[in-house]
C-alpha positions as CSV (number, residue, x, y, z in Angstrom):
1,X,-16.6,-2.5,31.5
2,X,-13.7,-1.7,33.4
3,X,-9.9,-0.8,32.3
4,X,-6.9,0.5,33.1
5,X,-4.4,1.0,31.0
6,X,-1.1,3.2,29.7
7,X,-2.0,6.3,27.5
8,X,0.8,5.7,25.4
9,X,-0.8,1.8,24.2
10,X,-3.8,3.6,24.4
11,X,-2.8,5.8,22.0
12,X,-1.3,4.2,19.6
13,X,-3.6,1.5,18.8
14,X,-5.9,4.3,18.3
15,X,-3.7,5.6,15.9
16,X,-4.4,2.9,13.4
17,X,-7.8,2.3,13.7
18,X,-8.4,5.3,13.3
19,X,-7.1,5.6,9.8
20,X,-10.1,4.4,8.2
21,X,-12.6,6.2,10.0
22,X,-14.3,9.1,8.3
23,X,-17.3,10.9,7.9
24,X,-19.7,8.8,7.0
25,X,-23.3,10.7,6.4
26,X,-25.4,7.3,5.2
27,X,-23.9,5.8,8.1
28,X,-22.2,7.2,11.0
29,X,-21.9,4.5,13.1
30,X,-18.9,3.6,10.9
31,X,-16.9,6.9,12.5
32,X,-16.8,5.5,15.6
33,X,-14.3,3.0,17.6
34,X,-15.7,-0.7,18.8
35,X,-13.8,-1.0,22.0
36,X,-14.2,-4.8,23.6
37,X,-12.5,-6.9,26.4
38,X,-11.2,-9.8,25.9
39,X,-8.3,-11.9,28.6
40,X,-5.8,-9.1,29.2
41,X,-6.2,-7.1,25.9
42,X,-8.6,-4.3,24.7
43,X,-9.8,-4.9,21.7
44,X,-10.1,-1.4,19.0
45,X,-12.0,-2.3,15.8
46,X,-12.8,0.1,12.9
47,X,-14.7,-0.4,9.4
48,X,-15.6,1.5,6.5
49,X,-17.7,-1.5,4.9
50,X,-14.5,-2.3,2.6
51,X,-11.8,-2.3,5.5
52,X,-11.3,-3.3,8.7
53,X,-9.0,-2.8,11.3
54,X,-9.0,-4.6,15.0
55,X,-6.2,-3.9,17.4
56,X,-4.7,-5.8,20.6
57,X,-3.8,-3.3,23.6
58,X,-2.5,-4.9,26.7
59,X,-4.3,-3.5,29.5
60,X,-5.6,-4.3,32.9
61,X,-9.4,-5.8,32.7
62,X,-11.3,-4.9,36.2
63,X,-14.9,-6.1,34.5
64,X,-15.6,-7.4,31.0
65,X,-17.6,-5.2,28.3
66,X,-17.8,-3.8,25.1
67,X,-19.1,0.3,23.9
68,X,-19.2,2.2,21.0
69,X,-17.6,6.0,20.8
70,X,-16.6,8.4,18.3
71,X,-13.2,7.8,16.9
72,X,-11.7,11.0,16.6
73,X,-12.9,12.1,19.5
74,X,-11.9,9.0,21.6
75,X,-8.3,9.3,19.9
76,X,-8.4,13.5,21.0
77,X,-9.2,13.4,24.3
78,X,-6.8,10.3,25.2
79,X,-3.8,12.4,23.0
80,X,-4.5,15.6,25.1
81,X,-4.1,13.3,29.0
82,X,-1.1,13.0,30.7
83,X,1.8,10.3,30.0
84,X,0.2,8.1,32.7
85,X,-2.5,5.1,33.5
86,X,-5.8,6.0,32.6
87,X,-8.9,4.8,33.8
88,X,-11.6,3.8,31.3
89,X,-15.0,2.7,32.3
90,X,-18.0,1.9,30.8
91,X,-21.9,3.3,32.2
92,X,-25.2,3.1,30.1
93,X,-23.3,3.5,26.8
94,X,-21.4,6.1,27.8
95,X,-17.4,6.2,28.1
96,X,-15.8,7.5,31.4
97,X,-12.1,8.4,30.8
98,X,-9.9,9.5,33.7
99,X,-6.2,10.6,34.6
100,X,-5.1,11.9,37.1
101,X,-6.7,14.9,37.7
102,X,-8.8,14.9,34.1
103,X,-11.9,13.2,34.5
104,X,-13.9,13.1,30.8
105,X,-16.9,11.9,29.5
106,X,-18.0,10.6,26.0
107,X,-21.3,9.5,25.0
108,X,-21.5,6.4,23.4
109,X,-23.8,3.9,20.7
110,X,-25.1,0.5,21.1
111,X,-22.7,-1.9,20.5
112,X,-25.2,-4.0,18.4
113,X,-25.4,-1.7,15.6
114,X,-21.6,-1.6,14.9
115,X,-20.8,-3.9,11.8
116,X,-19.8,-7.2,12.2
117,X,-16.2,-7.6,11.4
118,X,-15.5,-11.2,9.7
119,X,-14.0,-13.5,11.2
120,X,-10.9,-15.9,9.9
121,X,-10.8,-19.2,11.9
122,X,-9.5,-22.7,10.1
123,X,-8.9,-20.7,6.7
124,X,-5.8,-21.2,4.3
125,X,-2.8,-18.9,5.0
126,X,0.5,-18.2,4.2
127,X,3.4,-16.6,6.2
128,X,5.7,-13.3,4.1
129,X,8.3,-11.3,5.8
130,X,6.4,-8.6,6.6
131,X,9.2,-5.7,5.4
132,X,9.6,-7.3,2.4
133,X,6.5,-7.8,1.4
134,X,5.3,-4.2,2.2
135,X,8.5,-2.9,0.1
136,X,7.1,-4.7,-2.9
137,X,3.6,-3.2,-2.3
138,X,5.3,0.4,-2.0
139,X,6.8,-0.4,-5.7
140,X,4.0,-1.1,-7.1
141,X,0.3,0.5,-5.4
142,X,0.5,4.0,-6.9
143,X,0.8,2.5,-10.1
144,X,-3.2,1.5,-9.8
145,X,-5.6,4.0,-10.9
146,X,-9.4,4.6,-10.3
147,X,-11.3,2.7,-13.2
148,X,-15.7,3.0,-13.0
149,X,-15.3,1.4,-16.4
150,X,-13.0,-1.4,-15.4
151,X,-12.9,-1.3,-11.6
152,X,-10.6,-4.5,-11.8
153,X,-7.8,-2.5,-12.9
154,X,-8.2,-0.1,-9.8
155,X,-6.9,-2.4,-7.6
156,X,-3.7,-4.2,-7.0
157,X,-4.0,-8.3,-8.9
158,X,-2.0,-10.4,-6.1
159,X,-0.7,-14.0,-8.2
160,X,0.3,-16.6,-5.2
161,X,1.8,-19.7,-6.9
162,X,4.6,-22.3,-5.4
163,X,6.9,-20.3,-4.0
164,X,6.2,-16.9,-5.3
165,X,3.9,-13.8,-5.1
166,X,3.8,-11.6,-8.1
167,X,2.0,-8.2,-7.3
168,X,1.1,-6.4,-10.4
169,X,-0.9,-3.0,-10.9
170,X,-1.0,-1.0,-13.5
171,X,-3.4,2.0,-15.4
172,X,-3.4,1.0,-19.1
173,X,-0.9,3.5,-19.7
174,X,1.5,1.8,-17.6
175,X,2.4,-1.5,-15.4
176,X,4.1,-2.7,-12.7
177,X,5.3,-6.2,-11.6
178,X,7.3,-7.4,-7.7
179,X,7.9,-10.8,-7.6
180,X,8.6,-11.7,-3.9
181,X,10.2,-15.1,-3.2
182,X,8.1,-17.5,-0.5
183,X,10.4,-19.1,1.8
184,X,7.7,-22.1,1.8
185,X,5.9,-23.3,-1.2
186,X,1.8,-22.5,-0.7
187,X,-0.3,-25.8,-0.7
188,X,-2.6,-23.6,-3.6
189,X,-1.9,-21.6,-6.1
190,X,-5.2,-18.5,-5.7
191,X,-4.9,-15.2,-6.9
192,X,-7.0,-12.1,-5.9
193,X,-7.3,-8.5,-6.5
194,X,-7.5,-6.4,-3.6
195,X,-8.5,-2.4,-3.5
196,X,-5.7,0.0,-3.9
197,X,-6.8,2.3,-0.4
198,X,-6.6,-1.3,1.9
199,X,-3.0,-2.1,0.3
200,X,-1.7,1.4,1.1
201,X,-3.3,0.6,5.0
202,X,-1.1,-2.1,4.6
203,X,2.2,-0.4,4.1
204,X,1.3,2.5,6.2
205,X,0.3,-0.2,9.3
206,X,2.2,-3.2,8.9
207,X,5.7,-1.6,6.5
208,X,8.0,-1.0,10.0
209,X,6.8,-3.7,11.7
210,X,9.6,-7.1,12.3
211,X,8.5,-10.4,11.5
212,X,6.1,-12.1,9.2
213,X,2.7,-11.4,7.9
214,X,0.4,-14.3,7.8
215,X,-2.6,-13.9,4.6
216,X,-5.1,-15.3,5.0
217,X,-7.9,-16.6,2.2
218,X,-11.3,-16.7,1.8
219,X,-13.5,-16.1,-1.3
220,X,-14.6,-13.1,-0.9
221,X,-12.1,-11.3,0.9
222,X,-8.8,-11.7,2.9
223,X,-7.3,-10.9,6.0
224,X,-3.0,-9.6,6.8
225,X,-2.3,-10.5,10.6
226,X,0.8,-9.3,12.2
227,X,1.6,-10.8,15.6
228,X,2.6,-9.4,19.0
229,X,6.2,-9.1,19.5
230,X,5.7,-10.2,23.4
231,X,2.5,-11.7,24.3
232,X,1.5,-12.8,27.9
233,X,2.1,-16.5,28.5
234,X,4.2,-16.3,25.6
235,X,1.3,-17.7,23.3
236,X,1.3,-16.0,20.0
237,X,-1.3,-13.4,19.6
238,X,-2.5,-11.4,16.7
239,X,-1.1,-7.6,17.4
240,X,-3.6,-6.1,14.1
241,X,-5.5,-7.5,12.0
242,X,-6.6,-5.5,8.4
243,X,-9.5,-7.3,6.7
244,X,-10.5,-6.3,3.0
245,X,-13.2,-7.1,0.5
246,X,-11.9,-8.4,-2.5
247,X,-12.7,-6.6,-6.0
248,X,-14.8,-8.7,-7.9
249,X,-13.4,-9.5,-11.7
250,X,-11.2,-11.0,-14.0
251,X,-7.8,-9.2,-13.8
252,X,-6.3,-8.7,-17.7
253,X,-3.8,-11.3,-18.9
254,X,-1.6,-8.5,-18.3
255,X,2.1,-10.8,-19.4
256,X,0.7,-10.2,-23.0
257,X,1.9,-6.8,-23.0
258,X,5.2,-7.1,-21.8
259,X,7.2,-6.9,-24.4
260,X,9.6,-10.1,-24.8
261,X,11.6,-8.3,-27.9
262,X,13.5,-5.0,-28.4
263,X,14.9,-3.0,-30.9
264,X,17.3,-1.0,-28.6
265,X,18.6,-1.8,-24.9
266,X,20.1,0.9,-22.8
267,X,21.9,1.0,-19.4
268,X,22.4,4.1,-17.4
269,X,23.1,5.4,-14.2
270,X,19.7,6.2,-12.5
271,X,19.9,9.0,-10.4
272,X,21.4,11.2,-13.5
273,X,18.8,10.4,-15.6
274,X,15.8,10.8,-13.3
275,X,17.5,14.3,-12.6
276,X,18.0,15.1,-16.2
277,X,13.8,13.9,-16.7
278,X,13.4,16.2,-13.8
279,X,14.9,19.1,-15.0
280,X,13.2,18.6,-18.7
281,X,10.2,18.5,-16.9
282,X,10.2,22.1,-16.3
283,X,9.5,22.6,-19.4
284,X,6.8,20.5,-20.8
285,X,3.7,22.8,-19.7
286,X,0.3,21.3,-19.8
287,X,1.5,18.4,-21.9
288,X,3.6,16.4,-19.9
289,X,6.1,15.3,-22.6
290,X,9.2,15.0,-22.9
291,X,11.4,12.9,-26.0
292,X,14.2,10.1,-25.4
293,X,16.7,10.2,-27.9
294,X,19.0,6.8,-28.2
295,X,22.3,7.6,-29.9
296,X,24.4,4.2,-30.0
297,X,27.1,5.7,-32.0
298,X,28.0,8.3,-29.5
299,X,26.5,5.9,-26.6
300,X,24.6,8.7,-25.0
301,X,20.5,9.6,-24.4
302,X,19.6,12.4,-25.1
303,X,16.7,14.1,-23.1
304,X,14.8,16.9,-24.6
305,X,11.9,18.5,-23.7
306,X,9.9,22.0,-25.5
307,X,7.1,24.5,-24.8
308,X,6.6,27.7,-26.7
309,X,5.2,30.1,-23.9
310,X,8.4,28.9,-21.6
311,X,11.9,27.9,-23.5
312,X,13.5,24.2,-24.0
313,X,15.8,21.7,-21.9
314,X,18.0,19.4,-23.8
315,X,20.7,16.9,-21.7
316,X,22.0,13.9,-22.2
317,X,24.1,11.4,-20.8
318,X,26.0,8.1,-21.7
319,X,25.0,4.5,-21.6
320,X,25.7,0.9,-22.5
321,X,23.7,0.9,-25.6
322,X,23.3,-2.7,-27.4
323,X,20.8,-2.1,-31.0
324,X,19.3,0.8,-33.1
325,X,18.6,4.3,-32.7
326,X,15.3,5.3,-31.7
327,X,13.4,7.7,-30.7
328,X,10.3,8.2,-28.4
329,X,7.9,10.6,-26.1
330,X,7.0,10.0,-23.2
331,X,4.8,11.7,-20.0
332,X,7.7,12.6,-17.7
333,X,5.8,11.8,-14.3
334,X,5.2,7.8,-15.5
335,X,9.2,7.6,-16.1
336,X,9.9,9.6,-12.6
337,X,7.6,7.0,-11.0
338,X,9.2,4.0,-12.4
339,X,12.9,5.1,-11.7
340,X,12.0,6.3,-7.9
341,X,10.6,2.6,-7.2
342,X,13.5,1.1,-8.5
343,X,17.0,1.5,-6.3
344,X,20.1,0.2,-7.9
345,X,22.1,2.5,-8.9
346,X,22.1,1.4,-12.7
347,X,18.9,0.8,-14.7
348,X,17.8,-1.1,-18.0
349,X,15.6,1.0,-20.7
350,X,14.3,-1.3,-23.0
351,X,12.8,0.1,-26.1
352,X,10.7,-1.8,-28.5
353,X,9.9,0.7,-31.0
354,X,8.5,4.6,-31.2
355,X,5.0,3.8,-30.0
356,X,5.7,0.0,-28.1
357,X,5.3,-0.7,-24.7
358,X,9.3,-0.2,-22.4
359,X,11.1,-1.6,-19.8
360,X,12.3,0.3,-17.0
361,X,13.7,-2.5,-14.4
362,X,16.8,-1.8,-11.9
363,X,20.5,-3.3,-12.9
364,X,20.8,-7.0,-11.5
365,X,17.1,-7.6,-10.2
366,X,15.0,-9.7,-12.2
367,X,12.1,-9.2,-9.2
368,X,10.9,-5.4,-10.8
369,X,9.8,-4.5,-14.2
370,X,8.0,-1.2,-15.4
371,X,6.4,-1.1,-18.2
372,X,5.4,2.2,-19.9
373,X,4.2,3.5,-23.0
374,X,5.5,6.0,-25.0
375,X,3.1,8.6,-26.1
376,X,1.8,8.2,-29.7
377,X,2.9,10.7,-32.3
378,X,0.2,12.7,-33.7
């Protein structure tokens, strides 16, 4: 194998891959880079066993091959090279790597033991504007939590049917839910649950990136393509490609725990009341909570918040309040969470009762709902 090609492509492709490489002691072959030829492009491929990444480079192909090296030090010495062409060729599995007057060399692995990334050819896809999409990931992903016990809810339960994706995560304690509207209706409604670390890849890789985002489907796992902006020929050719296993499992009938009745419904302005939980949460200590207090008669919530070894904070601001008062606890960091994914400036707190699931969602978008639950009196 034979290339030349600009640092800065160069570079950047192995950028991405590199993000899922690690150290690996069972197996370390997974920490290196499977570089490949193919027409005009090097190919960049990465795996952990759960992810996959493969990235397009345009480059100049002198001879056809394919070599294994180590990731991070692949991505190092290209980083530390001059903003020029560089020459990379390929001899007995090793990697020679020149520029100008750097001339480096990187011993390599046979290509054969590399995993075998799957590939997607005549499967069932659908097409998402890519920004869009990734914003509704970014709303909901950090929601999911690490479950051995229930490793369903550890990952992020995707809900495709006619002309909508609902993405919903949540950690028992509380629950997220984007709906993003499909411009086209998919032939078949599917569902899946994919793992929270290849979602975040997602929004990290594909979250600046214009255009759509075709998914695609198989059993087992699924596959988000974004396409090159310009590709030789003017032929439309896949850019990156991040491939996932799918969790295995029945994802809860979450919908039965969003609460479809309240007792009190409250409107305020959100960035005063996420400083206000903010500055309460100061002084909560080791126990995280902090009270609500509703007040319709005087149309104002009241946040307070108390720990013996360091004082009390008590604020409170006014609201559109339609129903009773009420009262509740709640851990300070799920209702920071819930108000910094949500971006109007007005909010709806629904209250069911002192120990019922709530409703954070943002003024005027039905597309977002948070639910959280208070924390139970003693």
């Amino acid at each position: 194998m034979k290339i030349e090609i600009l640092k800065e492509n160069l570079k950047k492709g192995l950028a991405i891959v590199e993000k899922i490489v690690g150290k690996n002691l069972s197996l370390p072959i997974l920490d290196n880079v499977f570089i490949n030829t193919e027409d005009s492009f090097l190919n960049l491929s990465s795996t952990d066993l759960e992810t996959a990444i493969r990235f397009w480079v345009l480059a100049k192909i002198v001879k056809k091959g394919k070599v294994v090296v180590p990731a991070k030090l692949f991505s190092g010495v290209v980083s530390s090279l001059p903003d020029e062409k560089i020459i990379i060729e390929e001899k007995n599995q090793g990697l020679f790597v020149e520029c100008k007057n750097f001339k480096n060399q990187i011993q390599g692995f046979n290509p054969e033991e590399f995993p075998i990334i799957p590939e997607f050819k005549d499967t069932e896809f659908l097409e998402v504007d890519g920004k869009r999409f990734c914003q509704g990931l970014t709303q909901v992903v950090d929601v999911a939590s690490f479950s051995q016990s229930r490793p369903e809810i550890s990952g992020i339960y995707f809900i495709f049917s006619k002309n909508t994706i609902k993405i919903v995560a949540t950690d028992s304690f509380r629950l997220a839910e984007k709906t993003i509207i499909l411009d086209k209706p998919i032939k078949k409604d599917t569902s899946f649950i994919l793992p929270q670390k290849p979602t975040k890849e997602i929004i990290n890789i594909l979250g600046d990136k214009d255009g759509n985002i075709k998914i695609h489907f198989s059993p087992n796992q699924t596959m988000f393509e974004s396409l090159m902006e310009e590709a030789p020929g003017g032929h439309p050719h896949p850019q990156v490609q991040i491939f996932s296993r799918l969790v295995d499992g029945e994802y809860p009938n979450y919908e039965e725990i969003i609460p479809k009745k309240f007792k009190t419904q409250v409107v305020l302005k959100r960035d005063e009341f996420l400083n206000q939980i903010r500055t309460a949460s100061l002084f909560t200590g080791k126990v995280n909570e902090i009270k609500i207090k509703v007040k319709p008669q005087s149309k104002e919530v009241e946040v307070f918040a108390q720990d013996p070894d360091i004082g009390e904070s008590q604020s409170s601001i006014l609201a559109k309040i339609e129903g009773e008062p009420i009262e509740a606890a709640f851990n300070y960091k799920f209702l920071i969470d819930g108000l910094q994914n949500i971006k109007s400036s007005e909010v709806i707190f629904d209250l069911s009762k002192e120990d019922g699931p709530c409703i954070l969602k943002p003024m005027g978008d039905a597309s977002y709902l948070y639910v959280v639950m208070p924390i139970k009196s003693a």
